[in-house]
N, CA, C and O atoms as a GROMACS GRO file, in nm:
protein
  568
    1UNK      N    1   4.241   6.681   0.156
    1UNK     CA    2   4.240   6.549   0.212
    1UNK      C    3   4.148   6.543   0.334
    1UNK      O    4   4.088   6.442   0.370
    2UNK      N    5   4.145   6.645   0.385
    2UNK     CA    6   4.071   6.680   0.532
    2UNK      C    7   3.912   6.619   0.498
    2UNK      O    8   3.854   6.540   0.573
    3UNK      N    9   3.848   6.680   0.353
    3UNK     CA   10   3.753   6.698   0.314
    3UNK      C   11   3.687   6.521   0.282
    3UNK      O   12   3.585   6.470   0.326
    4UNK      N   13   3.781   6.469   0.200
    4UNK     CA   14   3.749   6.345   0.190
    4UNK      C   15   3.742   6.244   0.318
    4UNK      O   16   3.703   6.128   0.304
    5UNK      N   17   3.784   6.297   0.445
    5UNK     CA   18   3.823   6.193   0.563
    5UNK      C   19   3.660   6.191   0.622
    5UNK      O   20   3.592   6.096   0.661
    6UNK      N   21   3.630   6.329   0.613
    6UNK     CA   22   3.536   6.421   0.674
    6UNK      C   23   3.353   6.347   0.608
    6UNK      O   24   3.251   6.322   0.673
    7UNK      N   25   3.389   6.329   0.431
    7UNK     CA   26   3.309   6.268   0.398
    7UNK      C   27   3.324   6.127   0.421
    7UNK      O   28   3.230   6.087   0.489
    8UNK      N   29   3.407   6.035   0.391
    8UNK     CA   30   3.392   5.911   0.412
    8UNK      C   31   3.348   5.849   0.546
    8UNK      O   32   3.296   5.738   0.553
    9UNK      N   33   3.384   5.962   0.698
    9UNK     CA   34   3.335   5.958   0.827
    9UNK      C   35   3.177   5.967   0.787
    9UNK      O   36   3.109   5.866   0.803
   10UNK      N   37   3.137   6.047   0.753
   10UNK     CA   38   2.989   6.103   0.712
   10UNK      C   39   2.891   5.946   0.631
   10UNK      O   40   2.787   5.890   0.666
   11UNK      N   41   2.968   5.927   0.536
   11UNK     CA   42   2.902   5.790   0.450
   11UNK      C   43   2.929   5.723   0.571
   11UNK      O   44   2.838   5.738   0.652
   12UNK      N   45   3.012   5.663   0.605
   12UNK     CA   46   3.020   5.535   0.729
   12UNK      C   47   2.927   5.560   0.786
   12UNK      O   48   2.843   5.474   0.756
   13UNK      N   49   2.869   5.660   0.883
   13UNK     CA   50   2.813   5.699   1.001
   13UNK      C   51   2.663   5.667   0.901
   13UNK      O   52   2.581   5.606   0.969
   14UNK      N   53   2.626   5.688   0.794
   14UNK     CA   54   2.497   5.691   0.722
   14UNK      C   55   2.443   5.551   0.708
   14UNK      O   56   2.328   5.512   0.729
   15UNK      N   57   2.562   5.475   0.662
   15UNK     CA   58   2.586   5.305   0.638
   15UNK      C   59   2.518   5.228   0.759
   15UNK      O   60   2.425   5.148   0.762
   16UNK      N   61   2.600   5.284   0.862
   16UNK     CA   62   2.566   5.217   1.002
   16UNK      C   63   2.451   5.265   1.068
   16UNK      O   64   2.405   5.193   1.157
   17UNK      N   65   2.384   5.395   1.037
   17UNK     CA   66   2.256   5.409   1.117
   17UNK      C   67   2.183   5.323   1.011
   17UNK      O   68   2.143   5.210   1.037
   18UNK      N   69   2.169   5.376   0.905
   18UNK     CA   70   2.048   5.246   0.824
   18UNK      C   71   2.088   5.119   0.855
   18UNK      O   72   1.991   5.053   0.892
   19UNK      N   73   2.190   5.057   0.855
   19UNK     CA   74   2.222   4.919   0.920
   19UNK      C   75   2.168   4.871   1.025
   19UNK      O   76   2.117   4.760   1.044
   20UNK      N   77   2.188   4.996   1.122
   20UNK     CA   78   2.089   4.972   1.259
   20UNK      C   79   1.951   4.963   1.258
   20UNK      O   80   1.887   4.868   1.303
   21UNK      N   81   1.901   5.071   1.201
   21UNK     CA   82   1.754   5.042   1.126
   21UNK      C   83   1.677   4.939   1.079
   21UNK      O   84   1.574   4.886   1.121
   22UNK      N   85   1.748   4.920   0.981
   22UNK     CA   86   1.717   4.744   0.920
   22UNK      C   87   1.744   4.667   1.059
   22UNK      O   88   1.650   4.589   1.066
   23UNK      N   89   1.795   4.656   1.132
   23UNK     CA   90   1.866   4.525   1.223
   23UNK      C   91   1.723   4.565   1.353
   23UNK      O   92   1.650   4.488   1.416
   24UNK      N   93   1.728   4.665   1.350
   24UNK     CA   94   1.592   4.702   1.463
   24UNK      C   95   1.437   4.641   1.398
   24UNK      O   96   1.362   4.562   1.455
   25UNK      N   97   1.419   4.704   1.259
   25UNK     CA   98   1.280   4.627   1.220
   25UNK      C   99   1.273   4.515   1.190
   25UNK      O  100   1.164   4.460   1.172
   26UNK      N  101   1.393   4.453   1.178
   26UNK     CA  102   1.401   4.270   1.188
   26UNK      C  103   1.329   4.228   1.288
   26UNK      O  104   1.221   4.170   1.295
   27UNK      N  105   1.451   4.289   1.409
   27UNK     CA  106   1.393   4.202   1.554
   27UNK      C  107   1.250   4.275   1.588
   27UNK      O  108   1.168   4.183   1.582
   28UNK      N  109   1.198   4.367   1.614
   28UNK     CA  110   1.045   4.349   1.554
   28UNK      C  111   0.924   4.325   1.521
   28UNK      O  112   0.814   4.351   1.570
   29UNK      N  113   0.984   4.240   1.379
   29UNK     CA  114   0.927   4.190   1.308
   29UNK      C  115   0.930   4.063   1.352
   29UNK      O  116   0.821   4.008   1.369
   30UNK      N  117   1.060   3.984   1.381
   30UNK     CA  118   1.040   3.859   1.487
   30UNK      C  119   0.940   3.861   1.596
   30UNK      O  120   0.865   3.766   1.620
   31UNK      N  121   0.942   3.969   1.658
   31UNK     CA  122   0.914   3.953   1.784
   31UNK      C  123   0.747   3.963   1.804
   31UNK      O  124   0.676   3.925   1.898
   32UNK      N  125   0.710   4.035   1.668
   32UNK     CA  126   0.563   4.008   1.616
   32UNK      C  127   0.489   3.859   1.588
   32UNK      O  128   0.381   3.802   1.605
   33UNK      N  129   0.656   3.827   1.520
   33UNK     CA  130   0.547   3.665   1.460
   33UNK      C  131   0.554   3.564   1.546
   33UNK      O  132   0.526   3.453   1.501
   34UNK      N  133   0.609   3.582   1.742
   34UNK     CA  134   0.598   3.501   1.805
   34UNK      C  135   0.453   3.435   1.776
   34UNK      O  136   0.353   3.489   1.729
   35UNK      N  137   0.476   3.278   1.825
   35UNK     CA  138   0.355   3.236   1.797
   35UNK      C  139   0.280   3.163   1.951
   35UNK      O  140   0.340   3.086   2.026
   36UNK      N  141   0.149   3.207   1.969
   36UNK     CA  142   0.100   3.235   2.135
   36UNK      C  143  -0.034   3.138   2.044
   36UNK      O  144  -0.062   3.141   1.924
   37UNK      N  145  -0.103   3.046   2.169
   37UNK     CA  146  -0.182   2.923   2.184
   37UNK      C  147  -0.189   2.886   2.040
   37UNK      O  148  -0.298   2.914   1.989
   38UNK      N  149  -0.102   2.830   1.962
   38UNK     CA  150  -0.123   2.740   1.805
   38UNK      C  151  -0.019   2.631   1.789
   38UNK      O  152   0.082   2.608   1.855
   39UNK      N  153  -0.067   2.575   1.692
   39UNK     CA  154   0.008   2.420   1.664
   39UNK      C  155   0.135   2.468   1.546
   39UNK      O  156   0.091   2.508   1.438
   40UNK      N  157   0.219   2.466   1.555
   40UNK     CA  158   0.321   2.502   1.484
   40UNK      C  159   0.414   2.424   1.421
   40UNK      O  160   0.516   2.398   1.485
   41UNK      N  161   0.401   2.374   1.299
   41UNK     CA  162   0.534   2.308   1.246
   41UNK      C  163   0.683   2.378   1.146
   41UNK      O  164   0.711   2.450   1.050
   42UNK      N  165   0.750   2.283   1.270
   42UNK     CA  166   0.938   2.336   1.213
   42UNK      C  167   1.004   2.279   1.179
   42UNK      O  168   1.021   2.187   1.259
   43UNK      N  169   1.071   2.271   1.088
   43UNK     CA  170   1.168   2.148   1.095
   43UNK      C  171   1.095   2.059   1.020
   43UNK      O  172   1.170   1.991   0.950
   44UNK      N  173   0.980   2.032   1.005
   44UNK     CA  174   0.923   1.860   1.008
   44UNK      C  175   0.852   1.825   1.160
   44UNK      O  176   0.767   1.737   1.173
   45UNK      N  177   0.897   1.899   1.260
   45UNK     CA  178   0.813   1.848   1.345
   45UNK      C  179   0.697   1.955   1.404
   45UNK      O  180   0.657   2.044   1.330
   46UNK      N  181   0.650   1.943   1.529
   46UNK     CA  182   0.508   2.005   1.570
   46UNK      C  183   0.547   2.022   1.704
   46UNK      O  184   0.608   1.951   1.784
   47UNK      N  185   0.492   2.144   1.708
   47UNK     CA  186   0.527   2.220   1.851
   47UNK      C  187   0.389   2.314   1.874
   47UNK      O  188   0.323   2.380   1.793
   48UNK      N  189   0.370   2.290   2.049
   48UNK     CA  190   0.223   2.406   2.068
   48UNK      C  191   0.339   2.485   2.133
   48UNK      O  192   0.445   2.439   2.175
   49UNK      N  193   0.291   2.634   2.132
   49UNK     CA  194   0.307   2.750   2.154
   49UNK      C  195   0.245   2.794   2.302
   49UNK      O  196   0.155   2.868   2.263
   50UNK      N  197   0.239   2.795   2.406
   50UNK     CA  198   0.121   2.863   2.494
   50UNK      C  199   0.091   3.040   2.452
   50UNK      O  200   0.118   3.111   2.356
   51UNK      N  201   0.013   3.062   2.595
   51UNK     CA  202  -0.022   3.236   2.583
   51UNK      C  203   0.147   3.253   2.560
   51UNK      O  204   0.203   3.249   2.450
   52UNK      N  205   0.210   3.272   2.686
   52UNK     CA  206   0.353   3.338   2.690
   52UNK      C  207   0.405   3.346   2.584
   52UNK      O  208   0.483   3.440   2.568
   53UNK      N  209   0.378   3.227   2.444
   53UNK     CA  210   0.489   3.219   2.370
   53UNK      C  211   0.601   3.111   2.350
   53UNK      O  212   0.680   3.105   2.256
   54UNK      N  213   0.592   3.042   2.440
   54UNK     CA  214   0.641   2.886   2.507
   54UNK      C  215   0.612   2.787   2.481
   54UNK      O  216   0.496   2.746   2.495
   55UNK      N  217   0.721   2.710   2.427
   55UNK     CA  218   0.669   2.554   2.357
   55UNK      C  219   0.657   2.529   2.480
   55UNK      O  220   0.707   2.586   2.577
   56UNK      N  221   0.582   2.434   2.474
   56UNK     CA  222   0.502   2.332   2.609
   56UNK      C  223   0.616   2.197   2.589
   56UNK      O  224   0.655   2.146   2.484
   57UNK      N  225   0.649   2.165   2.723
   57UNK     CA  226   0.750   2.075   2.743
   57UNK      C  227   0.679   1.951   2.862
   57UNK      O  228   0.632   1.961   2.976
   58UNK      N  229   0.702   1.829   2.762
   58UNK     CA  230   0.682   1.708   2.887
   58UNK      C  231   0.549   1.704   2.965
   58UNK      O  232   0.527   1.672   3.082
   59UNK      N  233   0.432   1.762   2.822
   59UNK     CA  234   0.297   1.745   2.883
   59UNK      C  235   0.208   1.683   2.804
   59UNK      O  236   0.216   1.660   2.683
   60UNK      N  237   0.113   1.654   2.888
   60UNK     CA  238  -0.024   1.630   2.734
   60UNK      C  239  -0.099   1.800   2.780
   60UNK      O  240  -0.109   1.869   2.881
   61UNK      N  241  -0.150   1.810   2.602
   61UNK     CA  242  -0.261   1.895   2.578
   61UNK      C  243  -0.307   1.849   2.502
   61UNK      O  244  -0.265   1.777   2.411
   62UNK      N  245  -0.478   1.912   2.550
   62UNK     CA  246  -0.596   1.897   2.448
   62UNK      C  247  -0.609   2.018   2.402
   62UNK      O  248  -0.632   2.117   2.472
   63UNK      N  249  -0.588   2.015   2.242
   63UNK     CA  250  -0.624   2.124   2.134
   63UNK      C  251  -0.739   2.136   2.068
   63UNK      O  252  -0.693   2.097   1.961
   64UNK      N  253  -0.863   2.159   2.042
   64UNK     CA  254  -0.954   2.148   1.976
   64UNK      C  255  -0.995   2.039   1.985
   64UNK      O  256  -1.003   1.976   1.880
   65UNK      N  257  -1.033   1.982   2.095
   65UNK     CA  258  -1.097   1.850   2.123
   65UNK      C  259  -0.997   1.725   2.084
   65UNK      O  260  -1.035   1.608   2.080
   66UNK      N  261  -0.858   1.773   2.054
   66UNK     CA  262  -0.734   1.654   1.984
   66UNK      C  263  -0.648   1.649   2.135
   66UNK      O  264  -0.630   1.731   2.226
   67UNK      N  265  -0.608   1.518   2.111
   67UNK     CA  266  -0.511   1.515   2.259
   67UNK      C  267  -0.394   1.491   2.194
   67UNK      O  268  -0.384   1.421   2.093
   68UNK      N  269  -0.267   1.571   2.272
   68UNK     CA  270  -0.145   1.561   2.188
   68UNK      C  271  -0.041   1.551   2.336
   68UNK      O  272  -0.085   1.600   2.440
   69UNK      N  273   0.103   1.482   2.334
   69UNK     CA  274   0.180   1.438   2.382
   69UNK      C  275   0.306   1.514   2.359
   69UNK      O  276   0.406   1.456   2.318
   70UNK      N  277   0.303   1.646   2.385
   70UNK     CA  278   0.462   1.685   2.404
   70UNK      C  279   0.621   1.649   2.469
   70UNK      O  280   0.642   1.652   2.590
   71UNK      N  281   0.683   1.628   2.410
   71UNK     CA  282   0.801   1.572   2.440
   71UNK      C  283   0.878   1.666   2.523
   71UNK      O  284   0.846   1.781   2.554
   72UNK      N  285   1.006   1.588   2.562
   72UNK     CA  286   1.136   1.666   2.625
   72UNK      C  287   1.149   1.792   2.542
   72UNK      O  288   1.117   1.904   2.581
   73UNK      N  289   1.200   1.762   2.424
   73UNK     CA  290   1.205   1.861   2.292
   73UNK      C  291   1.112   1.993   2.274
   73UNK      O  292   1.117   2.101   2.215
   74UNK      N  293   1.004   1.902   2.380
   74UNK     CA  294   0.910   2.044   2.285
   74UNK      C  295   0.773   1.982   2.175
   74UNK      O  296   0.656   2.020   2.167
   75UNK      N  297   0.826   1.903   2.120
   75UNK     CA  298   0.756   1.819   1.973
   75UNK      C  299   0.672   1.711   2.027
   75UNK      O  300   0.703   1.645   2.126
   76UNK      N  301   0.544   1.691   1.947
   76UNK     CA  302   0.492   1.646   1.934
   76UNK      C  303   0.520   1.479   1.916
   76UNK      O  304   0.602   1.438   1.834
   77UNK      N  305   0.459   1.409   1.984
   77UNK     CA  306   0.470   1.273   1.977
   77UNK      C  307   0.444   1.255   1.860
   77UNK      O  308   0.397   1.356   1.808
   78UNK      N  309   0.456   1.144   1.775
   78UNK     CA  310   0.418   1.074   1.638
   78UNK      C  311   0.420   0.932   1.668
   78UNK      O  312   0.489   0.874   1.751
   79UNK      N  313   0.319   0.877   1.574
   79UNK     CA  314   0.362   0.744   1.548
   79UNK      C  315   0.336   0.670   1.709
   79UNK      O  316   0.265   0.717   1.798
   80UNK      N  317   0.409   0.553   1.715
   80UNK     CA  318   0.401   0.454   1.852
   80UNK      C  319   0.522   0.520   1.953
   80UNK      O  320   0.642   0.531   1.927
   81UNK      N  321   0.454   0.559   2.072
   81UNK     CA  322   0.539   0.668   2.133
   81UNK      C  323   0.531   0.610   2.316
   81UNK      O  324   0.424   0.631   2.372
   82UNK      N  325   0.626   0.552   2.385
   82UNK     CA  326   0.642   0.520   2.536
   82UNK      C  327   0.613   0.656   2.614
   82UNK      O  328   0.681   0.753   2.580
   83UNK      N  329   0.530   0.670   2.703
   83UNK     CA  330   0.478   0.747   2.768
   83UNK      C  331   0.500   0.716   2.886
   83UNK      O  332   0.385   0.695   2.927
   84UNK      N  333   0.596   0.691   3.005
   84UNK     CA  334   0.577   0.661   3.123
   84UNK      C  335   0.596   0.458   3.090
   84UNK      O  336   0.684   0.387   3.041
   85UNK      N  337   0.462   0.435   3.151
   85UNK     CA  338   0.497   0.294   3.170
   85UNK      C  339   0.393   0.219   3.061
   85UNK      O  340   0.382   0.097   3.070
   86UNK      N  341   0.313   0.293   2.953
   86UNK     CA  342   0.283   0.302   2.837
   86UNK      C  343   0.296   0.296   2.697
   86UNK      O  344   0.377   0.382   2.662
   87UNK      N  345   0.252   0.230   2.599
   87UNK     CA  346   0.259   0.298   2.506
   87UNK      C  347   0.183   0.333   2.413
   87UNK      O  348   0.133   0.234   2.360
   88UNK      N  349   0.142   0.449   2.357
   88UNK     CA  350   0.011   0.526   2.266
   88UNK      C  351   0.088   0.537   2.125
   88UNK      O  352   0.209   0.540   2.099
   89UNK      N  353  -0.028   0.543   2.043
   89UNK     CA  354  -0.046   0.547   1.877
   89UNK      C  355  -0.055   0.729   1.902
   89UNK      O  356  -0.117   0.782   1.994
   90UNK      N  357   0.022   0.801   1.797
   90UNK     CA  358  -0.061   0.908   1.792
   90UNK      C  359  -0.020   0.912   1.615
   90UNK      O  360   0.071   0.846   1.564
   91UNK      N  361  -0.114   1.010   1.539
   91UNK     CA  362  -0.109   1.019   1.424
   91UNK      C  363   0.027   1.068   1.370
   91UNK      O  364   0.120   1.068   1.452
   92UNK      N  365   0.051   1.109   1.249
   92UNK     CA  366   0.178   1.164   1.176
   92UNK      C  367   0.151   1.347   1.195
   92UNK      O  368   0.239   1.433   1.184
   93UNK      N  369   0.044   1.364   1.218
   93UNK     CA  370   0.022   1.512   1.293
   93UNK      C  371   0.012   1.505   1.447
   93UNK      O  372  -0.052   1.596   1.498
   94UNK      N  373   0.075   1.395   1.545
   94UNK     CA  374   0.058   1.422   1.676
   94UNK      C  375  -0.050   1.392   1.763
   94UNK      O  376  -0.044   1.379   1.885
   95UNK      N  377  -0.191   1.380   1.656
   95UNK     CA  378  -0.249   1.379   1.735
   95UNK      C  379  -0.324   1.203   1.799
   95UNK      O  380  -0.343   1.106   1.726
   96UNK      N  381  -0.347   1.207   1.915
   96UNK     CA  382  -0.330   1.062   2.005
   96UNK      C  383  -0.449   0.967   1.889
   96UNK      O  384  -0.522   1.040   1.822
   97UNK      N  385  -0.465   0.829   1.871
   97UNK     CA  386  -0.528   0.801   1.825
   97UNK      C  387  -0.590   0.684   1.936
   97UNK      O  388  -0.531   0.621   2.024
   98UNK      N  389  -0.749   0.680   1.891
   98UNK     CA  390  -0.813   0.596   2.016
   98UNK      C  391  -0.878   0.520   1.959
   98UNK      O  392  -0.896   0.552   1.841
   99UNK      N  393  -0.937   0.399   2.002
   99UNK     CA  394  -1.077   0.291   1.942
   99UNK      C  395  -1.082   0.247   1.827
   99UNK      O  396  -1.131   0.295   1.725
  100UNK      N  397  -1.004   0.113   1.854
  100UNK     CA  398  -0.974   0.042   1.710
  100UNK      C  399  -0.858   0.030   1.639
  100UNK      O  400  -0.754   0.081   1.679
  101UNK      N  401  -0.867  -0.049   1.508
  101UNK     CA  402  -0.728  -0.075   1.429
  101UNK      C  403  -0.708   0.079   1.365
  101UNK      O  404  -0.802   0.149   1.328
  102UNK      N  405  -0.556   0.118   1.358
  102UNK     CA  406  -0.509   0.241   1.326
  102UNK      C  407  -0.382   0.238   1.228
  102UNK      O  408  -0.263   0.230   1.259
  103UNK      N  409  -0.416   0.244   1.154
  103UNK     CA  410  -0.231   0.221   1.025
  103UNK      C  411  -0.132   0.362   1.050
  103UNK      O  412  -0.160   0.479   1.022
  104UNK      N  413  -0.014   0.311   1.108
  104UNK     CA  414   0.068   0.410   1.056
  104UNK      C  415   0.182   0.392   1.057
  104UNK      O  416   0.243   0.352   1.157
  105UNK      N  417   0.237   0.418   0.938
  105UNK     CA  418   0.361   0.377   0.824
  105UNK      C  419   0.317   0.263   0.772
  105UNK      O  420   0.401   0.174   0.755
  106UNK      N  421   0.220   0.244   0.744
  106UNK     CA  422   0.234   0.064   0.695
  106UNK      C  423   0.192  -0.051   0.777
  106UNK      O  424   0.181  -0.168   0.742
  107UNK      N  425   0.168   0.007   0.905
  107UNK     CA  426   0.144  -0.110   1.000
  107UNK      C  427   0.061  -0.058   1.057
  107UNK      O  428   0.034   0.060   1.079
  108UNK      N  429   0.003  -0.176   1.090
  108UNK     CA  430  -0.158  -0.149   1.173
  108UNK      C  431  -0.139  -0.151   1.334
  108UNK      O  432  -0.039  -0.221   1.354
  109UNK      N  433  -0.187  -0.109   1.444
  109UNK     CA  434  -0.223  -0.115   1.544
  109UNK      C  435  -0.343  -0.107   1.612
  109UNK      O  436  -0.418  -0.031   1.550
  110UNK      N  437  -0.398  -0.154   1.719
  110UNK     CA  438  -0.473  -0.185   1.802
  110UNK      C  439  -0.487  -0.011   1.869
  110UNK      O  440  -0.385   0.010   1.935
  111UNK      N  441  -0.545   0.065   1.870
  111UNK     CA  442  -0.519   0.163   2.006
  111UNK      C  443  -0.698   0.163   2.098
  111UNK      O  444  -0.807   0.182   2.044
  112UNK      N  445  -0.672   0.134   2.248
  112UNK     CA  446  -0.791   0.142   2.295
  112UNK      C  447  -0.814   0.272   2.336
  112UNK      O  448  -0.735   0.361   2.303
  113UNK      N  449  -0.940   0.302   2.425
  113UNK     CA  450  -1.017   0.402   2.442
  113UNK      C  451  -0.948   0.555   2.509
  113UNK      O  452  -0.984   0.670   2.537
  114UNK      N  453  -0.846   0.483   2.510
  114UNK     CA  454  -0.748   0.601   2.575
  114UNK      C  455  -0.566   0.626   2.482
  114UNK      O  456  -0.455   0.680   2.489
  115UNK      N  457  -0.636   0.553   2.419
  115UNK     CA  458  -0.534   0.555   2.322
  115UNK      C  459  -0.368   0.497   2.376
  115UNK      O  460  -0.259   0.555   2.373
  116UNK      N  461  -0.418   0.328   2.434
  116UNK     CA  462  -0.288   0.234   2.427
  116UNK      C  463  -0.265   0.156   2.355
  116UNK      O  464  -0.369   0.106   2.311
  117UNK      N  465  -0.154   0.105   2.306
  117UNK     CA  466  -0.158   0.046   2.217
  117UNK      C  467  -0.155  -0.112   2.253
  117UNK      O  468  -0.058  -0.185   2.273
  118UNK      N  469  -0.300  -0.142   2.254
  118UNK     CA  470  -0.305  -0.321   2.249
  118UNK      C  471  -0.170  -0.437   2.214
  118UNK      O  472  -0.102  -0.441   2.112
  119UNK      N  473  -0.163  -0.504   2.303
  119UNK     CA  474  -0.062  -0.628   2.259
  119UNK      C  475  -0.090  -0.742   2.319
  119UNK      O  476  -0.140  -0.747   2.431
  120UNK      N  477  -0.041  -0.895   2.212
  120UNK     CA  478  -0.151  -1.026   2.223
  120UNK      C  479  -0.236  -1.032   2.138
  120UNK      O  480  -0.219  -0.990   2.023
  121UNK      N  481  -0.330  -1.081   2.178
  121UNK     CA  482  -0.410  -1.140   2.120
  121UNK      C  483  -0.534  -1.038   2.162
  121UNK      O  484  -0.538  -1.011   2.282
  122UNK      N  485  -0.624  -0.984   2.087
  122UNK     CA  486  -0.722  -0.876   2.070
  122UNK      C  487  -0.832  -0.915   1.951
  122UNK      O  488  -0.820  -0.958   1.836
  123UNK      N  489  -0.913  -0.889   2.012
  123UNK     CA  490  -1.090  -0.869   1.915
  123UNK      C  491  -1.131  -0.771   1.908
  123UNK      O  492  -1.166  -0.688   1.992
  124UNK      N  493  -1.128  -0.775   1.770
  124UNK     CA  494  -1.182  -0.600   1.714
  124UNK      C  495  -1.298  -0.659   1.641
  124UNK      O  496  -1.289  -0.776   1.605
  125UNK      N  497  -1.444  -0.567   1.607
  125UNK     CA  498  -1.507  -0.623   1.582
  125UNK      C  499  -1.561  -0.762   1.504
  125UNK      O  500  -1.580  -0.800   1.388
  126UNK      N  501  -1.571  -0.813   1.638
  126UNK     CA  502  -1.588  -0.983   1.605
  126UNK      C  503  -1.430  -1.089   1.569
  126UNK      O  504  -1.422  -1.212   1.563
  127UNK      N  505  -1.375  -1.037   1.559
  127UNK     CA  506  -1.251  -1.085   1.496
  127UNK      C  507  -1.129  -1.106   1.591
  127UNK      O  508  -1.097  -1.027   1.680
  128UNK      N  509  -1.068  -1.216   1.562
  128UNK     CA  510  -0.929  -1.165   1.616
  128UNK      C  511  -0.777  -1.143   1.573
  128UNK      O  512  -0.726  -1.208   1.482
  129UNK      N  513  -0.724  -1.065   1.631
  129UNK     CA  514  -0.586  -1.050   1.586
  129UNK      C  515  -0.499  -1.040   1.690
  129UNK      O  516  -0.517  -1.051   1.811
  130UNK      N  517  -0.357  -1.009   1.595
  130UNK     CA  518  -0.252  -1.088   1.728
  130UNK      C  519  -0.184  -0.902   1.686
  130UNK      O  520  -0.194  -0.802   1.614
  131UNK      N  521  -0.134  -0.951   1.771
  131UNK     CA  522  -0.020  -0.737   1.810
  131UNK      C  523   0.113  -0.850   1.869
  131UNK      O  524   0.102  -0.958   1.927
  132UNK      N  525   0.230  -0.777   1.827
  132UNK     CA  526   0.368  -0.787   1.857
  132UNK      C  527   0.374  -0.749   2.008
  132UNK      O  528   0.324  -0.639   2.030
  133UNK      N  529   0.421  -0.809   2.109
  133UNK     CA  530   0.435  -0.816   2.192
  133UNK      C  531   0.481  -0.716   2.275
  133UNK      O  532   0.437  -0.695   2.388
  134UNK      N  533   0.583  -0.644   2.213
  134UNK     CA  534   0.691  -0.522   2.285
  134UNK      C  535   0.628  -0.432   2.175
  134UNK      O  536   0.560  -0.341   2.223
  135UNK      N  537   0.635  -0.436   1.996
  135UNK     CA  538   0.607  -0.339   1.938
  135UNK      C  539   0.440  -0.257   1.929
  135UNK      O  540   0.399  -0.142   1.917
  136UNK      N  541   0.393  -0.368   1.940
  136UNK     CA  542   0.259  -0.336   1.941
  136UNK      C  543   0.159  -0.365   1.836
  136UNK      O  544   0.037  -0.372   1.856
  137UNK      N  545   0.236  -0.386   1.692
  137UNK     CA  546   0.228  -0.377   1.548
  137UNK      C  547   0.128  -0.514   1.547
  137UNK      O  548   0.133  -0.591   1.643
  138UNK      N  549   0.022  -0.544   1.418
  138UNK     CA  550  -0.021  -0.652   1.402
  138UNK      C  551   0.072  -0.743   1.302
  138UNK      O  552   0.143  -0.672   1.231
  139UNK      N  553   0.092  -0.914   1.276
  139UNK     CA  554   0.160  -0.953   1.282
  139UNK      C  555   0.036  -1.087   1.200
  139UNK      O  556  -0.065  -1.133   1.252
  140UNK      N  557   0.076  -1.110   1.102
  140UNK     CA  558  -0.011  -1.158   1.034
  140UNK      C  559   0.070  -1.320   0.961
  140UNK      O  560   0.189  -1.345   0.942
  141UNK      N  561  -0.017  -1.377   0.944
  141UNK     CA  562   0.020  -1.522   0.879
  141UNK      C  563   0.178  -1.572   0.952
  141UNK      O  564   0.281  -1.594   0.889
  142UNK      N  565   0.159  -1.581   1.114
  142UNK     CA  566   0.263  -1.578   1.157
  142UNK      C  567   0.241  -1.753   1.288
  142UNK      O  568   0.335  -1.790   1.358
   0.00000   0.00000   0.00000
């Protein structure tokens, strides 16, 4: 009986170092695929990374000549997004949209040279159109 206690101590002890093993080249292997200065999507949404490794919180960055609007979260602005005392168009990838009519979801907007979103009454080449007042959206046969 001695013999069997002796082995089953022996298997356990074998179980749990390879257990540890595996559990060590996991973390690792995580700790490899941190992701340092790139655009990253999770979830559905978009997150920059800095050097450190650090989603960027509650800033703008320019990525490759793209200007993008990080949130509280971490994530990337989308869509018609309040900025302060503002509000900007940015694409369904985040990134800000500027100069001219801009569709997104279905609806058009105005965004000017800095990427706000026009409201009233606006002329885009030669033309005019009307934008929703609070939303921003154009607003047609109205």
């Amino acid at each position: 009986m001695g013999k069997k206690i002796c082995r089953f101590l022996l298997y356990l002890l074998c179980i749990l170092t390879l257990g540890m093993s595996i559990a060590e080249e996991q973390a690792a292997a995580a700790a490899k695929s941190t992701h340092k200065n790139e655009l990253v999507r999770e979830k559905g949404k978009i997150y920059y990374y800095n050097a450190k490794g650090k989603k960027v919180k509650k800033c703008w960055k320019t990525i490759e000549k793209k200007k993008y609007y990080f949130k509280k979260d971490g994530s990337a602005s989308v869509g018609p997004s309040s900025i302060g005392k503002k509000q900007y168009l940015f694409s369904s990838s985040g990134v800000l949209q500027k100069n001219g009519l801009k569709k997104y979801k279905g609806k058009t907007y105005y965004a000017d040279g800095k990427g706000v979103i026009g409201k009233g009454w606006k002329t885009v080449d030669g033309r005019q159109y009307y934008f929703d007042k609070s939303k921003g959206y154009m607003l047609k046969s109205t």
